[in-house]
Phi, psi and omega in degrees: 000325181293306182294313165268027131329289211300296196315330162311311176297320173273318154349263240278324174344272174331324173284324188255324177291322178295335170294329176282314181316325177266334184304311184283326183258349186258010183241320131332321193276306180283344189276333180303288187319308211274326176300311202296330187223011162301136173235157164226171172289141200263148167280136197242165191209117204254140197221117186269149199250294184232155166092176165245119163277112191267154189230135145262099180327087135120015179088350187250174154058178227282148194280085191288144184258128154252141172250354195204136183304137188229125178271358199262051205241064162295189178280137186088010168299201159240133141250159164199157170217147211263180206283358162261026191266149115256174186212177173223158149221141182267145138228144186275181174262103181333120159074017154205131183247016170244004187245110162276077210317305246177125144260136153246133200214125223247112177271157179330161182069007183254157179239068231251108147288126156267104171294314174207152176235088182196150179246192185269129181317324185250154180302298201311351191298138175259017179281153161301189152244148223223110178238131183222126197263136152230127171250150179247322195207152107137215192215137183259175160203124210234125166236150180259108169279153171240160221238037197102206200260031172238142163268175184231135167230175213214128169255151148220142186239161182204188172277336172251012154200153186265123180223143171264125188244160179222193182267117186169207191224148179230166207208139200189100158230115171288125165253195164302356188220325181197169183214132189239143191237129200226114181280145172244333183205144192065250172200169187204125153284103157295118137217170205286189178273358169295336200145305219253136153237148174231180227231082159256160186253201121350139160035053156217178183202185196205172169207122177227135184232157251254155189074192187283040181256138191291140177281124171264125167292115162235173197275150175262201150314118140292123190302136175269337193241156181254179189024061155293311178286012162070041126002261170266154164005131186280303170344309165316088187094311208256153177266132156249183186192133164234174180236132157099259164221186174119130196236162174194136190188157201259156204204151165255088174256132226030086174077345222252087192296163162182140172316133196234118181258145175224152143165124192282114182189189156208164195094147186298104145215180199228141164217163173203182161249143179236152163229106169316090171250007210331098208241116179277153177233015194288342183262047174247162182276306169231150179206128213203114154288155195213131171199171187240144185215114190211137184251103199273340169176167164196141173272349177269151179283159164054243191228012174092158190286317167284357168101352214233341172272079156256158220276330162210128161250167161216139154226161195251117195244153191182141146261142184287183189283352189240028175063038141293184122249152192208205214168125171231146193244186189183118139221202212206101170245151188237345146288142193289161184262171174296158192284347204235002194245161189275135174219114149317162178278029178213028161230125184242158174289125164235180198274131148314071181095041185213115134006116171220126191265146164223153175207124188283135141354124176316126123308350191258010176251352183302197182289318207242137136314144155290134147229019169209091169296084200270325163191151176247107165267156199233018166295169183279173188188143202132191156249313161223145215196147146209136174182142184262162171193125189244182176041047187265115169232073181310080224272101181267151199213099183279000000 
């Protein structure tokens, strides 16, 4: 009897030190695991630019028309848009509304799931911030940001591929058949739903199309212009000038760099930036401006009583293929104008102190073709203005 006392007693001994022994080591290990890789969702901000965009909140329930920007974007949402609609969705860095993890900016025709958005709950965590992307349809264009000293990585699915992103930008138009994937800036591991992957770079791309066809790296568009994205320096590539007053100068919003024309005043002036490229372009095919736009306020309505003040224009100065010279314009006003003042056709109204991405026409399809590209300017034009602009590309495509 005694003896299986004993043998009880070192029984249960024994038994109560492995439990302490793991309690002290598996409860630091676990409260460690849970600092290193707990996520939370990041807020995201869905802003509709032109058109009405429907959105299914989390993937259920009824397909809603937005008209006004929404932060209620969970994870498993849907968006989609008909062909006069875009959207932007921002997402942030938890618990910071000025750290932009990602932008996408979701052009007609499209069909977009946010499968997940989310970063690491504790500083100390070495995980990223993390977006996993479904296109189902249409066509996107996704820039990555990296954030301080965490990086951001990005999945995206299509039906006929997977690419893995870091930071930089990126292009993804889904047809019915196949999906072309364009890196513009940084690098995407691909791969197709057969299997075969590749390695892109900067200005390459790729088309992967449904069944076992092997993927190629080809060349993309080429940028013509440098530090479009305000990067580096304004100096860099680019001349400024003003008339009158007015200060552009490069800047950060949310995360975001871009050239920023300010001027408080009354009475007419202009400041702008220029880039000299006398770029010959004839043996392209395609040539397309790509730019991000945002009109943070202007005190004159519209473009001004003559059509010619908007808060941002760009022109294009070129000789054509039959040795003219000419000029193409673009601008971008977010007040409506007076009843009675003049509006070129080649100026459009965007949402007020809202991101708006554009992309012009093939030139190389006009009456006059460019076969010289001599400089492209960017400026403000008013009385008093503010207003940004980023992603400036000028894209050739032989």
């Amino acid at each position: 009897m005694t003896q299986n006392r004993e043998r009880l007693a070192w029984i249960i001994l024994l038994i109560s030190f492995t439990l302490c022994v793991s309690l002290a080591v598996g409860v630091p290990l676990g409260i460690r695991q849970f600092l290193l890789t707990a996520t939370r969702a990041q807020p995201t901000l869905l802003q509709p630019q032109q058109g009405t965009p429907g959105l299914q909140r989390g993937g259920r329930g009824d397909l809603i028309a937005l008209r006004d920007p929404t932060w209620d974007v969970p994870a498993g949402s849907v968006l989609t848009t008909d062909s006069a609609a875009q959207a932007l969705l921002t997402f942030y860095a938890p618990a910071s509304e000025s750290e932009v993890v990602a932008t996408v900016q979701v052009y007609g025709d499209t069909r977009l799931r946010i499968q997940s958005a989310r970063s690491p709950r504790f500083a100390l965590s070495p995980l990223p911030h993390h977006l996993n992307l479904q296109v189902e349809s249409g066509r996107v264009r996704i820039t990555v940001f990296p954030t301080g000293e965490r990086e951001t990585t990005a999945q995206l699915h299509t039906p006929h591929l997977t690419a893995v992103l870091t930071a930089g930008s990126y292009e993804a138009r889904v047809y019915g058949s196949l999906t072309e994937f364009i890196v513009r800036e940084g690098q995407a591991e691909v791969t197709s739903a057969g299997g075969h992957s590749v390695s892109l770079k900067e200005t390459q791309r790729t088309i992967a199309q449904a069944g076992p066809t092997p993927l190629e790296v080809l060349p993309a568009a080429r940028n013509l212009l440098v530090n479009g994205d305000f990067r580096q320096p304004l100096e860099v590539g680019w001349e400024s000038y003003f008339i009158e007053a007015g200060t552009v100068q490069t800047t950060t919003l949310a995360g975001r760099p871009a050239a920023r024309f300010f001027r408080e005043g009354v009475g007419h002036a202009e400041v702008g930036i220029r880039q000299v490229l006398n770029y010959d372009v004839r043996d392209f095919t395609s040539l397309v401006l790509h730019l991000n736009v945002m009109v943070q306020g202007q005190s004159l309505p519209g473009c001004g009583s003559a059509g010619s003040e908007c808060p941002i224009i760009v022109r294009i100065d070129y000789q054509d293929i039959y040795g003219g010279d000419r000029v193409w314009y673009h601008g971008f006003y977010s007040v409506p104008k007076a009843a009675n003042d003049y509006l070129y056709w080649w100026s459009d109204q965007i949402p007020l102190q809202t991101w708006t991405s554009y992309d012009s026409d093939n030139l190389m399809q006009s009456d006059a073709p460019p076969a010289l590209i001599k400089s492209v300017t960017i400026y403000a034009s008013g009385h008093a203005f503010e207003a940004l602009v980023t992603e400036v590309e000028l894209l050739a495509q032989e």
